[in-house]
Each structure stands twice: as C-alpha cells, then as structure tokens.
N, C-alpha and C positions, 0 to 999 in steps of 0.2 A: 289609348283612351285613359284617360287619368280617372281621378276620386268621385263618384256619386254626389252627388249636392243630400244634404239631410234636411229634412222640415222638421221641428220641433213644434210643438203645442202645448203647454203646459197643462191648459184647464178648458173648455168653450166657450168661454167668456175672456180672454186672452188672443192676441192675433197671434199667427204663427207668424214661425220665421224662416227663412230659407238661408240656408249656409255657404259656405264659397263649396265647388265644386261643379262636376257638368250636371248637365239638365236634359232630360228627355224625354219622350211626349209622356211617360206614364207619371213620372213625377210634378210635370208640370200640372198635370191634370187631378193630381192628392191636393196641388197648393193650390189649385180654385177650387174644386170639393171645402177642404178648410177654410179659406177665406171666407167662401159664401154661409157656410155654418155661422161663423162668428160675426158676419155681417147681420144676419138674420135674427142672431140673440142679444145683438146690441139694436136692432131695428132701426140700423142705419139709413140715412134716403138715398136715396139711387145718385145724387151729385155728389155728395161725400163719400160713395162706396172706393171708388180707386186712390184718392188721396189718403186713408185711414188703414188701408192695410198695403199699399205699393212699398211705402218706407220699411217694410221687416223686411224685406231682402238685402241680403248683407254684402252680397257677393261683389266684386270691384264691379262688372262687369255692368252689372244691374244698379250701382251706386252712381256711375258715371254714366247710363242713362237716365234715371232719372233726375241728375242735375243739369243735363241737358233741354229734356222737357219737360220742367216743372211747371210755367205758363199752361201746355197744353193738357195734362193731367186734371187740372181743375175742370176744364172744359168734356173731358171723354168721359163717357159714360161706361160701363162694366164690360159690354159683350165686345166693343170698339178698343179695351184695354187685352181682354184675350186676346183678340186677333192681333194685335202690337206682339203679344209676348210671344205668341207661336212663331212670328216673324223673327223675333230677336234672338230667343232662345234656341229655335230647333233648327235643323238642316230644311232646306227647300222642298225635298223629298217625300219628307214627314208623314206625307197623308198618302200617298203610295203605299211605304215601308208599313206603317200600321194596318192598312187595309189585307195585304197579302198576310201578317200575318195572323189576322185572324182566321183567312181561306186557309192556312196552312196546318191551324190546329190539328192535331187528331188526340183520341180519346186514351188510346193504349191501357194500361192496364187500372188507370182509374177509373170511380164509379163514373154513370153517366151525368149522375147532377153537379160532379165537380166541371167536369169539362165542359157541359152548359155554363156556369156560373161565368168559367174564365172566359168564354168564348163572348159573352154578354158585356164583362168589362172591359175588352180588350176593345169591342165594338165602342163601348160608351166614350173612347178617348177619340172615336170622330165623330161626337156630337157637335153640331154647326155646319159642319160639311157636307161635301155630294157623297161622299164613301160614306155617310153614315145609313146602316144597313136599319130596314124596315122589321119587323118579323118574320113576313114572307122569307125575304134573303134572309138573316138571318136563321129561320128553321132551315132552309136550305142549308146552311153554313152547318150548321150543329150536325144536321143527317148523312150531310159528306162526311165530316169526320169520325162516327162512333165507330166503335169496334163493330166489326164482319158480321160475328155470330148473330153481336144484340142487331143487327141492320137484316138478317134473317130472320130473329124472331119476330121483328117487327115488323116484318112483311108477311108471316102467316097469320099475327095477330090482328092486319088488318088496320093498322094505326092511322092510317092516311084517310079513314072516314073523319078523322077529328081535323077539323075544320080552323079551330081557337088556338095559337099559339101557346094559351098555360094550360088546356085542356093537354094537348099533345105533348109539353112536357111531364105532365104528373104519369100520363099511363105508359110513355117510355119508363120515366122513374121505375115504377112499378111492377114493370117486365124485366129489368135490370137486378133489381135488388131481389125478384124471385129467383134470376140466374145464376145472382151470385151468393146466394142461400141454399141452393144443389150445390152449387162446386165447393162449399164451405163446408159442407155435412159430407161430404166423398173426400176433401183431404181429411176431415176431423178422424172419420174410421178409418182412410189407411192407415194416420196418424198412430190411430190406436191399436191396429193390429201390426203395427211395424214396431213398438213398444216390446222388447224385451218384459219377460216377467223377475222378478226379486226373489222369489222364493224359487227354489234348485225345483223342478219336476210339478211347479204350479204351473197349469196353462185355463186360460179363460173358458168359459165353457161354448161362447162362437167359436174357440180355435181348437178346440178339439181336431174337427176333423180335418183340420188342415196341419197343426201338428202330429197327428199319425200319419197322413201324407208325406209330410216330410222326413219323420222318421225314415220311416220305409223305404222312400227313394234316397235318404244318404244312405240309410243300410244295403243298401243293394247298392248305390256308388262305392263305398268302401268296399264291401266284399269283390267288388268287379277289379275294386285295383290294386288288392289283394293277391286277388285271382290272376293278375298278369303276370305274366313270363317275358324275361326282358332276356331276347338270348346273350348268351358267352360269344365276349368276340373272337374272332379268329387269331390263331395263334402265331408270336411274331417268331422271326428265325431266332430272335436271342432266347426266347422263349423254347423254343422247343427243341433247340442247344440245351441247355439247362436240365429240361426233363429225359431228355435221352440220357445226358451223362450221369444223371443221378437217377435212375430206374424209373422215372417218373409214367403215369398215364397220360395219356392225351388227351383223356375225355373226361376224368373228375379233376384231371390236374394234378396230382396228388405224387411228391415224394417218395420214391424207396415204395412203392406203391403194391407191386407184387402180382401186379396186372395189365393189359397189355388192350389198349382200345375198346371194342363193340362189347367185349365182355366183360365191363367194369362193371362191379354188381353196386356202385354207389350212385345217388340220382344226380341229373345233373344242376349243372353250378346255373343260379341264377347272374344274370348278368349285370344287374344291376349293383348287385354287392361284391363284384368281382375286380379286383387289382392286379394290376400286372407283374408275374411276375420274375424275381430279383433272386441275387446271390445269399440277399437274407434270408428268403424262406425257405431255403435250403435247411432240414434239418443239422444238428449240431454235428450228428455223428449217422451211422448209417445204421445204428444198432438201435435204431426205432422203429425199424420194420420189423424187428424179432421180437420189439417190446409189446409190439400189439397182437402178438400168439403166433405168429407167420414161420414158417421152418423156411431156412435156405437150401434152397437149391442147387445139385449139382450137376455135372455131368464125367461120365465114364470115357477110356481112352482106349480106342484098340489100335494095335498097330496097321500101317497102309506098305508097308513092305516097300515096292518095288512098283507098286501100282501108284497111278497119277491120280489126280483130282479126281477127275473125271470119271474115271473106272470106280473111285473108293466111294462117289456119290450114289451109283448104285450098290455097294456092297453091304450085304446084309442088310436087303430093304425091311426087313423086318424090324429095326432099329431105328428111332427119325436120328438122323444126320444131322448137326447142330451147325459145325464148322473143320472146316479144312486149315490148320494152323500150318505154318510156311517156318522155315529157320527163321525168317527176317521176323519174326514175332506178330504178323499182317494175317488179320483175318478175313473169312471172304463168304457174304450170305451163303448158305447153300438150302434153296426155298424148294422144300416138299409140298409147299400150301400155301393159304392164307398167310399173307405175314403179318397180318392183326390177330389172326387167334390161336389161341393153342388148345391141342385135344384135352380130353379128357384123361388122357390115362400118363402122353406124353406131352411136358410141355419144355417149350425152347424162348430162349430171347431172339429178338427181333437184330442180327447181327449187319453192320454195316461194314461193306470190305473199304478197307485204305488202302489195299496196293493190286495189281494185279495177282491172279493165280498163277502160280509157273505150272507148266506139266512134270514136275519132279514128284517123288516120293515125299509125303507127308503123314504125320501121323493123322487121324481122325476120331475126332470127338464126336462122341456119342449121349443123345438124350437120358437124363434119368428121370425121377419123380420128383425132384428141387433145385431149386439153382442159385446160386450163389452171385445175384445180381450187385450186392453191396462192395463187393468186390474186387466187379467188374469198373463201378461206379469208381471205386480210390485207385486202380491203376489209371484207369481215360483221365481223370484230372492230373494225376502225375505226368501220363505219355501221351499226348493227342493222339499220336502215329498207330497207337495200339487201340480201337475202339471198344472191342468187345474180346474177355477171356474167360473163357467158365473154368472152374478149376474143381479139382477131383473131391471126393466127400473127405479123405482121409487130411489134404490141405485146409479145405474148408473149415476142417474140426479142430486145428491145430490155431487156425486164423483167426477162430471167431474171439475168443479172449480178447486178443490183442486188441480187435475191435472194438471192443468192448469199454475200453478203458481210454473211452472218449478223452483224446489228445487235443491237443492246442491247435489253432487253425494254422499255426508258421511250421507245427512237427507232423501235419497230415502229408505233404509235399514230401520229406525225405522217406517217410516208413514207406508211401508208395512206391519211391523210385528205387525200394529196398526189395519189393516184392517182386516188381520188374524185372529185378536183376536175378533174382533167385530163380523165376519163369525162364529167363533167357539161359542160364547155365542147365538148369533141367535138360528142357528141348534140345542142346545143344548137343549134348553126350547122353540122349534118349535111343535107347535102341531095345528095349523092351519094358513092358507096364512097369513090370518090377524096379525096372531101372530110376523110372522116373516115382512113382511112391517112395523108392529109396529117399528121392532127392528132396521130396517134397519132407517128409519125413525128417531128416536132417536138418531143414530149413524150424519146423518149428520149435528146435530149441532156440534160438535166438538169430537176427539179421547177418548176413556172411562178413564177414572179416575183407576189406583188402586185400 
C-alpha cells in the first residue's frame, strides 16, 4: 500500500483539492463533506455542482477519468457522481469492509462518548447504502462494544427504559463519567499516599498510622534477620588437616586454640560470615596462644621397663596415660575417655597413632596440668610420620624462647626437623628420666651439631 492521497482546503470559499496518492472510503468521504460545504457557500445549482469542483483532483488517475467523460459530467447530477467515484476509487468490497468495521469497534479504555462519536462516523461513510445503520442498529452497535463494567452498570441502572437514541446516549455518558470520576479520585489518593515525604521524619497526618505500621513491621523484619543463625558448614578434610596440626578447635575453629571440641568456652561461629579455611590463617608463629595469657602444657615420662603397651596402659591408673612412644618416634591414642574432652584437673591432646603398637618395652608418658601443643604443631609440619609429641616441662622451658623469636616461614622447616632429631637421639639412648632430662637439657643450649 503506497502514500495516502491529501485534501487540502485553504479557506470555505475555496474548492479543495485532492492530491496524487491512494484513496479510501474514509478520505473519500472528507472530499464530499468539503466539496458540499463549498458548494453550499458559493450556492452553486445542482447542474454545475459536479463540473466546478470534479477538476481539483489532481491525481493521474482521476485526471485521465475525467478527460474521458467530460461530455457526461455536464449531464450527472451529485449523488450519480458519488456513486461513479466509490466505483472508481474504492475496491468492490468497500461496503462489507466498512460495515464490519464498525460491528468490530470496541470502547477499551476510552471514555464512552469518544467511542460513540467514532462509531457514528465510521457508520456515516455508508450513507446511501443497505449497510447504512438506523439508530436502532446502531445503539445495538455502540452497546456491543462498551466496556464490561460500564455494560453492568448499565444494566443495574436500568438504561434500556430510555427509548430515544440521544436520550440513551446522555445517561450512558453520565454513568461513565461518574465511573471514571471514582477511579480518578482512588488513583489520585494512592497517587498521594505512594508520594514519598521531602522533609527526613515528616509524614502526613492520614499516614500516621500507617507509618507506624510500617515501622514496626520492618523493625520486627530487621530484628528477625538479625536474629537468624546461618549455621557453619561442615568441615572439609583439608580443613580439619590444618586444625589438628596446628592445635586448632573444631568447634570455634580457632588456631593454637588450647581447647579441644564440646568444651570450647567460645560461642559459635555464625555461618554466614564464615570462610574457609587456608594456610594463611594460620597464625604467624605458635607463640600467640601464650600471648593471649595461656600456659603450655606438659607432660611427665616414667619409665615402662620391660612391660608392653598393653600392661603400661594400665599402670598407675591413677595417672591419665597420654601415649605410648615407640623407638620409631610413632605414636599411638591410648583412650581413657572421651576423646573430645579433657578433665578438670588432668588434661591430654587428642593423639592420632601412625604406626602400629609393637608389644615391646616403651617408655610411657604421663599427663600433667599443661601441654605443650605449639610444639607438637612445629614437629607434625616438619615430620607428617610423627603426629603428636608432648615433651617434658624442663624441654618445654628451654623451647619456649626459641619460639618465640617468630622465624621466617622457609627457617620454621629446618629448626623442626632440628627438634626431631634431638627427640629421636634422647629416646634412643633413654634408659632412665634422668637420662633423658639430661638430653633434653643439653639440647637447649643450641641445635646438635652433625
């Protein structure tokens, strides 16, 4: 479909003019609207009416009709030149196509007298016709199409008494513009309570109590999500590698920690701010669990003589039995209890065996009232093989310094596997306490020589 045809008019005393372009029923029906105006204000007679305004149409189409039948033009009268033009101009169809759509209207969300008005001119382009609708059809036409609600209010309102076509337009009007004067006054007030206020802590005096409403329910939203506990996830193997070699807790998570599971006196870790973890949170040195007031812990050595594992695990039950130490430097649980908690009066680490027990003679360590877990933590990184060693208070005292004097991460590796080696020669030529306090003794003046 190509360009719109345009009619121009300059003044009404002026004929229009029709321009090249298509043509169709509605435009044709503006250019005899006009024509007839301007016929009327020059008070043309009805035999000149088709010769004095046929020639402003400019269009090839319409130029090379009328030079065709100029003879007959003088002779046709107005309503005889319509009918020509609907023939020349429009498809065959014409008065179907406009009839349906006028049935087709509906009202939607315009008012009701617009969609009356369209619905009247769209009818008015089959005037001369069999489709041109009565009022009857007509108000039929209009009452098919309005909106739902107003086609409801109009049936409680009873409308259908009115009898007169422009009677039963006004008091639909009527019932319309009061519908849409409710829905116009219900958005104006949301409008208006949905308005943010300008001034910090100004609120209107209707919304008071809907402002303290709302308060109320975020303050109680926030506190509620406040109040939630997101647990700590479960702990991964690399994770809880990490905390066993470096004294850690399992239940606040906590480094060199100096506690040991269900009796962690610290609350626990929300999960939501919780990260997994790493070799970086490993504190720097192990001498931050003494910085926070904490004493190391040791333990005592009696000799096992000639008696095996087994036998020394009862001996002197009155002592808690910590571990069974082997030559090969392997140590091996020996569980009095719980292996998450520790008494009150005696407490032990939680020891994992690496090797088998032999039934051989071994010396046997014995609980004291501290333990020297930082210790335990820098041999197991130096020796995997070796997991847990308590070592005596007189070592301990000699050690702690050393410790102290937070080394470089590449010099923590050799001082461990320095301590190792001092542990292994002790036990090795251990044949009484004395022997071995000797040894250890010896050790803290400085690392052994080659």
């Amino acid at each position: 479909m190509g360009v719109c045809a345009k009619i121009e008019q300059s003044a009404p005393n002026h004929p229009p003019t029709m321009g090249e372009g298509d043509i169709d029923t509605a435009l044709l029906w503006d250019w005899f609207i006009k024509s007839e105006n301007f016929l009327r204000h020059k008070n043309t007679m009805a035999q000149d009416m088709v010769k004095t305004v046929a020639y402003g149409m400019t269009s090839v189409y319409a130029i090379c009709w009328l030079a065709a039948n100029g003879p007959l033009l003088l002779e046709m009268d107005w309503d005889t030149n319509k009918e020509q033009m609907h023939v020349l101009f429009l498809p065959t169809d014409w008065e179907y196509t406009a009839r349906m759509a006028v049935l087709r209207l509906k009202q939607g969300s315009r008012p009701f007298m617009d969609f009356a008005l369209d619905t009247m001119a769209r009818n008015n382009l089959l005037a001369s016709t069999v489709s041109f609708m009565n009022n009857d059809f007509l108000r039929d036409a209009i009452e098919a199409g309005m909106d739902p609600e107003l086609a409801q209010e109009c049936h409680r309102e009873n409308t259908n008494r009115l009898t007169k076509f422009r009677a039963w337009l006004d008091e639909v009007k009527r019932l319309d513009e009061r519908r849409r004067q409710r829905f116009n006054k219900i958005a104006k007030e949301f409008a208006r309570l949905s308005i943010r206020t300008t001034v910090p802590g100004r609120v209107p005096p209707k919304m008071a109590a809907f402002a303290k409403l709302t308060a109320s329910s975020s303050s109680s939203s926030s506190s509620t999500t406040q109040s939630m506990f997101v647990p700590i996830p479960k702990l991964t193997d690399a994770e809880r590698c990490l905390l066993q070699e470096n004294g850690g807790c399992y239940k606040c998570r906590r480094f060199f920690a100096g506690h040991i599971g269900p009796r962690c006196p610290n609350p626990p870790i929300d999960g939501a701010s919780y990260k997994t973890l790493t070799t970086a949170d490993v504190p720097a040195h192990p001498a931050s669990y003494l910085a926070r007031g904490n004493t190391a812990r040791v333990a005592t050595i009696v000799e096992g003589g000639s008696a095996t594992v087994e036998e020394l695990i009862n001996f002197e039950s009155s002592v808690e039995t910590v571990a069974a130490v082997l030559p090969n430097i392997a140590s091996a649980v020996v569980e009095t209890g719980s292996p998450d908690y520790s008494d009150d009066d005696t407490s032990y680490d939680l020891l994992h065996a690496s090797a088998s027990v032999a039934s051989r003679p071994v010396p046997l360590w014995k609980t004291g009232h501290t333990r020297a877990s930082e210790v335990c933590a820098a041999q197991r990184r130096a020796h995997p093989a070796i997991r847990d060693v308590l070592l005596g208070e007189e070592m301990t005292a000699c050690l702690r310094p050393r410790l102290n004097a937070h080394p470089s991460r590449g010099q923590r590796g050799s001082r461990s596997s320095n301590i190792i080696a001092a542990l292994k020669e002790c036990i090795e030529d251990l044949n009484t306490i004395e022997t071995f306090e000797a040894q250890l003794k010896g050790y803290s003046s400085g690392p052994p020589t080659p």
